[in-house]
C-alpha positions in Angstrom: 109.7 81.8 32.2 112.7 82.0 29.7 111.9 81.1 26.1 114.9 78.9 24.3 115.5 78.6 20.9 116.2 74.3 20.1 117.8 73.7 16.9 119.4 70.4 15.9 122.1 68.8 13.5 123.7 66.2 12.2 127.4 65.9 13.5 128.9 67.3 9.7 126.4 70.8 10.4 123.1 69.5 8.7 120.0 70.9 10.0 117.6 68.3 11.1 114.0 69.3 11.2 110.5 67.9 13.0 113.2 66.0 15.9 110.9 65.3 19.2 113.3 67.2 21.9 111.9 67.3 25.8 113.4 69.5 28.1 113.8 69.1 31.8 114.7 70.7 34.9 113.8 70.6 38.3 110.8 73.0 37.7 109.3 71.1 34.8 109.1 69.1 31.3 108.4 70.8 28.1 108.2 69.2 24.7 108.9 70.8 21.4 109.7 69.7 17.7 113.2 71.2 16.0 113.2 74.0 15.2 110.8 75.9 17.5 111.4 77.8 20.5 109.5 77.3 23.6 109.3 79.2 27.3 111.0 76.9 30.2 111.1 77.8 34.1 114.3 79.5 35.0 115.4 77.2 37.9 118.8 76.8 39.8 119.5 73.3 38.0 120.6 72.6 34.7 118.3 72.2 31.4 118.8 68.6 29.9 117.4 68.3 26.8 117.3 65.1 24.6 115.9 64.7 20.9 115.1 62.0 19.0 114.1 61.3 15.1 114.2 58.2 13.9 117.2 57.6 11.2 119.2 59.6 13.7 121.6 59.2 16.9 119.7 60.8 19.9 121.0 63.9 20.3 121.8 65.2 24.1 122.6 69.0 25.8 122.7 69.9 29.0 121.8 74.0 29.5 124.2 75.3 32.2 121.9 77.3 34.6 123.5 80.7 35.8 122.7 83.3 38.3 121.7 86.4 36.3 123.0 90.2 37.7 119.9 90.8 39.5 120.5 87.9 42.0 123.8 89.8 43.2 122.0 93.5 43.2 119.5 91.7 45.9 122.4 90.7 47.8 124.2 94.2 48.2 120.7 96.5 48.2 118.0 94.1 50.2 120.9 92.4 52.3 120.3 89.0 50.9 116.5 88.7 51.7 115.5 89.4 47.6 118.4 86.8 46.3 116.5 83.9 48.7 113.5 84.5 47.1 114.9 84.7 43.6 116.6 81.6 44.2 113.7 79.5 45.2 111.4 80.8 42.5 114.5 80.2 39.6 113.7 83.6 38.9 117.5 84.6 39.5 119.1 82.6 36.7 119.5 82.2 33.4 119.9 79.3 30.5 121.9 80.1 27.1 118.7 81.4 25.0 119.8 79.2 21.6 120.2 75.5 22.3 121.7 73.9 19.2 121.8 70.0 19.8 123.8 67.7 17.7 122.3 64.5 17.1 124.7 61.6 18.3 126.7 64.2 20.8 126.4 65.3 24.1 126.8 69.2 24.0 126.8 71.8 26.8 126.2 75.0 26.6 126.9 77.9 29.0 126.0 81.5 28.5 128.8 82.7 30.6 130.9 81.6 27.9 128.7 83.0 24.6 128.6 86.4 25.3 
């Protein structure tokens, strides 16, 4: 499990509080209202996340899933057997931990790129 931070917004920078956001991946669905954080499965997939609150656009993001360091240590030390296993639990990758969705925008967010 990985817990995410959901935040959302108006398009001008506006927090928008108590929007109904469900995220999904191939391991599951989870529901939580903005702001609040909430544990997901780490899976090989992307994290899609939509939120709604009515007066507002539905707001979209889409969580890039990537393979954390651990997932390439199993490949040099256990000769690949550990990153198999990894890979089909999700255990071996990783979601941006703060998903800040814009209401009326579809936003993506990779971790690779917010360090």
């Amino acid at each position: 499990m990985q817990p995410v931070e959901v935040t959302t917004k108006t398009v001008a920078g506006q927090a928008v509080s108590d929007a109904k956001c469900t995220l999904q991946n191939e391991k599951g669905q989870w529901e939580v209202t903005t702001p609040n954080t909430v544990s997901v499965h780490k899976a090989s997939g992307n994290l899609m996340v939509n939120c709604k609150k009515q007066g507002h656009p539905e707001g979209k993001l889409q969580a890039i899933s990537r393979a954390g360091a651990g997932m390439y240590g199993n490949i040099l030390v256990g000769g690949g057997i550990g990153a198999v296993i990894d890979h089909t639990s999700g255990k071996a990758y990783n979601y941006s931990s703060k998903l800040p969705v814009v209401m009326g925008k579809l936003v993506t967010v990779d971790r690779s790129t917010s360090k």
